[in-house]
BADO-232540 format. One record per residue (C-alpha): residue in one letter; x, y, z; residue number from 1. Coordinates in nm, 3 decimals. Each point is the difference from the previous one (the first is absolute). Example, Ala and Ser with C-alpha at 12.3 -4.5 7.8 and 13.67 -1.06 7.14 Angstrom:
! residues 2
<site><code>a</code><u>1.230</u><v>-0.450</v><w>0.780</w><pos>1</pos></site>
<site><code>s</code><u>0.137</u><v>0.344</v><w>-0.066</w><pos>2</pos></site>
***
This chain:
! residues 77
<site><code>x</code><u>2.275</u><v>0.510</v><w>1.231</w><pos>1</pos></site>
<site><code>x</code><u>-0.136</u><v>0.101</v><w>-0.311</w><pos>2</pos></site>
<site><code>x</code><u>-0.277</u><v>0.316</v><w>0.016</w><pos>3</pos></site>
<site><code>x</code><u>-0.270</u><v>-0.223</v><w>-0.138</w><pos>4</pos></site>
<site><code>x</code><u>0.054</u><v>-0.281</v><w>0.257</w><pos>5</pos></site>
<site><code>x</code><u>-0.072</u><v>0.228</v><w>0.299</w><pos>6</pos></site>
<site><code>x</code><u>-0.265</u><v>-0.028</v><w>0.179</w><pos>7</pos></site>
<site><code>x</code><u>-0.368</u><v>0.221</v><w>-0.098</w><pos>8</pos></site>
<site><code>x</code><u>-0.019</u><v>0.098</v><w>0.360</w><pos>9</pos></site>
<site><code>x</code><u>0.360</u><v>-0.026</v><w>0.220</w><pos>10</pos></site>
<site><code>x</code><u>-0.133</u><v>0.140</v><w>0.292</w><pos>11</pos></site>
<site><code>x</code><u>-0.228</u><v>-0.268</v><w>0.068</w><pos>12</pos></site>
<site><code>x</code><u>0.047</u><v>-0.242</v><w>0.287</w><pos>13</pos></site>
<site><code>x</code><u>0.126</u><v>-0.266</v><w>-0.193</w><pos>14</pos></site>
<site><code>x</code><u>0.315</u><v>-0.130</v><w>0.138</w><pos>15</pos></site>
<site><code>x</code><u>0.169</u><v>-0.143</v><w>-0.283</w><pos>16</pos></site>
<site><code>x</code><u>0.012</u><v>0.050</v><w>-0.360</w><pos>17</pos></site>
<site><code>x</code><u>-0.108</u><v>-0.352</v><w>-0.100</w><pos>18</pos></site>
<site><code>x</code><u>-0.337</u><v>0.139</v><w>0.131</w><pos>19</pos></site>
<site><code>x</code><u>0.020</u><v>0.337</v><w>-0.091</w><pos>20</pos></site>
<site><code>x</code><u>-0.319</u><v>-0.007</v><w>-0.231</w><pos>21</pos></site>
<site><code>x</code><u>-0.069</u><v>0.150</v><w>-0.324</w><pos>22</pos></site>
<site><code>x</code><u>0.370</u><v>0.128</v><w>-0.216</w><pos>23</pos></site>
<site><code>x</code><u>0.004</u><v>0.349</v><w>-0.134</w><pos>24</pos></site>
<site><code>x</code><u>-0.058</u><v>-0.173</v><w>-0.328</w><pos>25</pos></site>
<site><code>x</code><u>-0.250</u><v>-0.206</v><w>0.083</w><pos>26</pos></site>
<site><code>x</code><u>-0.188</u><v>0.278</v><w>0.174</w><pos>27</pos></site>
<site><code>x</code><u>0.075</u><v>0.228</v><w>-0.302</w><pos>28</pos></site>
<site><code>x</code><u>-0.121</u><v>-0.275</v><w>-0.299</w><pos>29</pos></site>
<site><code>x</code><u>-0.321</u><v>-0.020</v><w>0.243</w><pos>30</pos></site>
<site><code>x</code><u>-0.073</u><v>0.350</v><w>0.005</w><pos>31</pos></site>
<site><code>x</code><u>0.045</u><v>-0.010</v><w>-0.402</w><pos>32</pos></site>
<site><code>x</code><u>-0.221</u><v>-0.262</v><w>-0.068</w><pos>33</pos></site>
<site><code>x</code><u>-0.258</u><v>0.199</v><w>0.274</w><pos>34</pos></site>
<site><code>x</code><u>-0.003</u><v>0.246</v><w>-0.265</w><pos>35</pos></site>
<site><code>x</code><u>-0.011</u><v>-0.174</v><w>-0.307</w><pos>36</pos></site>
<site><code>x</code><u>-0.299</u><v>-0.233</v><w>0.110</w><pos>37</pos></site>
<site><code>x</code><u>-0.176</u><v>0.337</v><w>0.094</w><pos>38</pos></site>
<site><code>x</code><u>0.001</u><v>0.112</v><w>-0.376</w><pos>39</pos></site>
<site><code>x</code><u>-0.351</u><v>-0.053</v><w>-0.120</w><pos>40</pos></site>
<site><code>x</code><u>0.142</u><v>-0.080</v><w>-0.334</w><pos>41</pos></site>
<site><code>x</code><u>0.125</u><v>-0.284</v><w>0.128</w><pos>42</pos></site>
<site><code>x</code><u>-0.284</u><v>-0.171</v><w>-0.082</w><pos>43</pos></site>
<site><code>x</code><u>0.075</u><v>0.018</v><w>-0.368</w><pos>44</pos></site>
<site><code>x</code><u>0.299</u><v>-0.191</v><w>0.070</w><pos>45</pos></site>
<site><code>x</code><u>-0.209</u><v>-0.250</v><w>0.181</w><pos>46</pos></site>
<site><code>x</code><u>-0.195</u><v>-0.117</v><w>-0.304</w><pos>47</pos></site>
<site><code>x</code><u>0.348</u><v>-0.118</v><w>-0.185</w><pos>48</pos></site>
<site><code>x</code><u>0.032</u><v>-0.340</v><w>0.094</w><pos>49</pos></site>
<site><code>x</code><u>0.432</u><v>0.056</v><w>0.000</w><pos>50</pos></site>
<site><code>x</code><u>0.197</u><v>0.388</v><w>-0.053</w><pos>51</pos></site>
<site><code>x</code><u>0.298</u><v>-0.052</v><w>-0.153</w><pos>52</pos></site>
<site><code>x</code><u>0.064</u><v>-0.400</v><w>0.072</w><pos>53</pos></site>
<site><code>x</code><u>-0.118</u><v>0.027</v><w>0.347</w><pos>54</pos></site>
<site><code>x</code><u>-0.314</u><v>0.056</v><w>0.175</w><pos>55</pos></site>
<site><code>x</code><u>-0.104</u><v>0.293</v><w>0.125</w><pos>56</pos></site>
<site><code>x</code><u>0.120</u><v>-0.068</v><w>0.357</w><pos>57</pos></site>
<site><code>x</code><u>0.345</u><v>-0.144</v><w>-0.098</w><pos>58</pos></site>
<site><code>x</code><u>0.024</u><v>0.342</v><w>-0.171</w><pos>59</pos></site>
<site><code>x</code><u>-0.185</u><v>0.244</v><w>0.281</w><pos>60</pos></site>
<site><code>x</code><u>0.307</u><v>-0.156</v><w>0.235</w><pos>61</pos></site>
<site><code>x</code><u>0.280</u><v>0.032</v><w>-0.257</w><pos>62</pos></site>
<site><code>x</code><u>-0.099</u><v>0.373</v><w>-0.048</w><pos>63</pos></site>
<site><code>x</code><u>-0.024</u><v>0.102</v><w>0.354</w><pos>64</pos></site>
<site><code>x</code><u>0.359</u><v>-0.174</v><w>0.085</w><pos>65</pos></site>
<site><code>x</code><u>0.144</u><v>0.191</v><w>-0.257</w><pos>66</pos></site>
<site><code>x</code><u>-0.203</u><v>0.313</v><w>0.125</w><pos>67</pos></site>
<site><code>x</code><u>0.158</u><v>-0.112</v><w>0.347</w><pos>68</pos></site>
<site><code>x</code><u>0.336</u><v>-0.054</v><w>-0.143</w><pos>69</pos></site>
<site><code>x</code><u>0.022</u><v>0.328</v><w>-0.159</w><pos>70</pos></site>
<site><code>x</code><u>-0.109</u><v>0.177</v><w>0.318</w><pos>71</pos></site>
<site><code>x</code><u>0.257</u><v>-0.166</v><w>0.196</w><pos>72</pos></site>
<site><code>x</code><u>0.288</u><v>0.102</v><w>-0.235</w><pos>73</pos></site>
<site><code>x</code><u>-0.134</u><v>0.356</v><w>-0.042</w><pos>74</pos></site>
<site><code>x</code><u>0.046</u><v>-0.001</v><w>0.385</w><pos>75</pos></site>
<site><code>x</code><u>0.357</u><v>-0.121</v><w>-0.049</w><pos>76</pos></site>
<site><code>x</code><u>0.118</u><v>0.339</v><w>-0.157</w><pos>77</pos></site>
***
């Protein structure tokens, strides 16, 4: 199984993997976007109706899963 699919937390008492919780990467991406919605110059982002195409939300999540992303390969090597 790939390093991103684990589980967050493996030594919980879930029993199977199918209800193992939060991924690595989804636990990572959240912790990313934790950070980048605690930037008080977010706010200047929130004025712009769309950043880059997208709105700001599509974009908050595609930065923090490529935050997560790069973590998770960093912790490959």
């Amino acid at each position: 199984m790939e390093n991103s699919k684990k589980s967050a937390y493996p030594l919980g008492v879930h029993t199977s993997n199918a209800n193992a919780g939060l991924t690595k990467r989804e636990y990572f991406a959240a912790m990313a976007m934790q950070g980048l919605l605690a930037n008080p110059r977010l706010s200047d982002l929130q004025t712009m109706e769309r950043f880059n195409g997208k709105t700001v939300g599509e974009s908050l999540a595609i930065i923090s899963i490529e935050y997560a992303d790069e973590l998770l390969k960093q912790l490959e090597q």
